[in-house]
C-alpha positions as CSV (number, residue, x, y, z in Angstrom):
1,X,110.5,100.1,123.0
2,X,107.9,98.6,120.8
3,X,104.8,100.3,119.1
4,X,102.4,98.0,118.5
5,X,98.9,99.4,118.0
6,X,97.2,97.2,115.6
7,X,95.1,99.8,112.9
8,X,93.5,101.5,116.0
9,X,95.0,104.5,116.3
10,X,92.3,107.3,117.2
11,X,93.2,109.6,114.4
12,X,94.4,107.1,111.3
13,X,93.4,103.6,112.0
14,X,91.0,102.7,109.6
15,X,89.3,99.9,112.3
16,X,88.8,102.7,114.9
17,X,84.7,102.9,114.5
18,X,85.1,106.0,117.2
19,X,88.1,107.2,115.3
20,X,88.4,109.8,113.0
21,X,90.2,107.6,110.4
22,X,92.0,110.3,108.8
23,X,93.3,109.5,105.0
24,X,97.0,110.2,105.4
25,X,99.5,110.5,102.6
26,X,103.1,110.7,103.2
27,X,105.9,110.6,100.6
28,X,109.7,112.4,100.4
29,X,108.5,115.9,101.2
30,X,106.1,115.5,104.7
31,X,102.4,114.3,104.8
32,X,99.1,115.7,103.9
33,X,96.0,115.1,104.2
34,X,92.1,116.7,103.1
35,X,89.3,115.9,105.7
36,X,85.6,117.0,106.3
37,X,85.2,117.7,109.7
38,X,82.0,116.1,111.2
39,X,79.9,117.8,113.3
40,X,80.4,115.4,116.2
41,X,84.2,117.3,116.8
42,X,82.4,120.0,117.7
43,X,83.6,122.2,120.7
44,X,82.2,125.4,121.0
45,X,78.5,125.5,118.4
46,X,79.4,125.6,114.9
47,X,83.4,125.3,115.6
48,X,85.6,122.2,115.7
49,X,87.4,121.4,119.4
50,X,90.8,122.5,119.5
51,X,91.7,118.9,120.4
52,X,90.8,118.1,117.1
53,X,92.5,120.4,115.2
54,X,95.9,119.8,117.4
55,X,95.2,115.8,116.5
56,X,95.2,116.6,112.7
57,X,98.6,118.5,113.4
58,X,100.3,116.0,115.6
59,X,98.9,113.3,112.8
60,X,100.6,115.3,110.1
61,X,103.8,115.5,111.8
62,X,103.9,111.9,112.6
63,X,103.3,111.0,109.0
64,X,105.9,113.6,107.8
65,X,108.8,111.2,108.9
66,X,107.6,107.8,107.4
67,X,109.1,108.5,103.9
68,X,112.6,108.3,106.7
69,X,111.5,104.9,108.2
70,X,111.0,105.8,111.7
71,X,108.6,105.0,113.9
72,X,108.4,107.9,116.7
73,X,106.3,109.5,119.2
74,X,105.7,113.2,119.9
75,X,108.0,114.6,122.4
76,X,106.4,117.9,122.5
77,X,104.1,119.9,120.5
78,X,103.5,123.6,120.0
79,X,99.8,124.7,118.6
80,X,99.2,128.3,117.1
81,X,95.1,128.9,116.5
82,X,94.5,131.5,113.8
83,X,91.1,131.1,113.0
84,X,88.2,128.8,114.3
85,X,87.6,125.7,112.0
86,X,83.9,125.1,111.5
87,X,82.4,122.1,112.0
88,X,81.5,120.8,108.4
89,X,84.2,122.7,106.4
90,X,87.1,120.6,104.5
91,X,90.8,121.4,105.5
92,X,93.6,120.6,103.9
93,X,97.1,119.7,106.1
94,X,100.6,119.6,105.3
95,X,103.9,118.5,107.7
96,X,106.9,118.3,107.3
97,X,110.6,117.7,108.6
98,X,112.6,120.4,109.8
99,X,115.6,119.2,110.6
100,X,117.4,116.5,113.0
101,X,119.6,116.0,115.6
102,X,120.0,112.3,116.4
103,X,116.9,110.7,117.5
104,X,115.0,113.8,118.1
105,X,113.2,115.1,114.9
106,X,112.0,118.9,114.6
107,X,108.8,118.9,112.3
108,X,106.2,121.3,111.8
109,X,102.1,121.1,110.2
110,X,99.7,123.4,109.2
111,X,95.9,123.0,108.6
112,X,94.1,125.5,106.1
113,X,91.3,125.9,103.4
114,X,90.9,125.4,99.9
115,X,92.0,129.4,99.6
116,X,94.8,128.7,101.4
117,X,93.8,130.5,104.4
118,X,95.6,128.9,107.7
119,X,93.2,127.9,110.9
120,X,96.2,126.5,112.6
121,X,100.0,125.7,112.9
122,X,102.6,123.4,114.9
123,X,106.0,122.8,115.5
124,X,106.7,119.7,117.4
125,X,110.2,117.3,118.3
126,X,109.4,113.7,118.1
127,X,111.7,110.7,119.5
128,X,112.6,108.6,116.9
129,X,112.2,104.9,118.6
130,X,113.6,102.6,116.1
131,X,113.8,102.1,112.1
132,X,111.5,99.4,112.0
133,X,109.4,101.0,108.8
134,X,109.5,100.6,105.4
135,X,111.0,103.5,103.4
136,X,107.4,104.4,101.6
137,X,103.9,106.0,102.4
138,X,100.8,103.4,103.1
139,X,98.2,102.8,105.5
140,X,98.3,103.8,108.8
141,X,100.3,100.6,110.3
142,X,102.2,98.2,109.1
143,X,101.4,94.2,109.0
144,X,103.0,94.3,112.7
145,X,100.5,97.2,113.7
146,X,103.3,99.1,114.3
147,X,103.6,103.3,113.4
């Protein structure tokens, strides 16, 4: 299998004009990211949809592997809501690798505030599909588009 997906992802791609073009940074211990929610996530008034919030999770586990090389895609994801996330406010993510057992990676994320308080938390396993990235952080994609 090839991901291909050419800087469009929905929650990194910086060419997505509808996407939220989340500023990821990965390196040898997981991802992370700080992001202002705008108010145009909202779900309920005043509070960011919960699809959001699990998107900046899944993003943050993605990104924890690419200091690895892999490219994968999330097998299954678990999401733990603490505390609503308001529309507006910044959060700050981390994710990070578990462990591994072949192909499938065990990874984990959580999303909080600058006093450390935690809105959110996931565990997910993502299939590793090939090796086809470069050992370091960067943008989104690679010149091939792919993850």
């Amino acid at each position: 299998m090839q991901l291909v997906d050419r800087n469009i992802c929905f929650a990194c791609g910086k060419d997505n004009p509808q996407g939220m073009r989340l500023p990821m940074v990965a390196d040898e211990n997981g991802a992370r990211v700080e992001y202002l929610i705008p108010v145009h996530f909202q779900g309920w008034s005043g509070i960011t949809h919960g699809g959001i919030v699990a998107t900046l999770l899944d993003e943050l586990m993605a990104w924890s592997v690419r200091s690895r090389g892999y490219s994968t895609v999330t097998a299954e994801m678990s999401v733990r809501f603490r505390k609503p996330v308001r529309v507006g406010e910044r959060v700050y993510g981390q994710g990070w690798v578990v462990s591994e057992q072949g192909r499938l990676i065990h990874t984990a994320a959580k999303l909080s505030n600058q006093d450390r308080v935690v809105f959110a938390e996931a565990t997910g396993k993502l299939w590793r599909v090939d090796s086809s990235l470069p050992r370091t952080g960067g943008e989104c994609h690679d010149s091939d588009g792919q993850r």
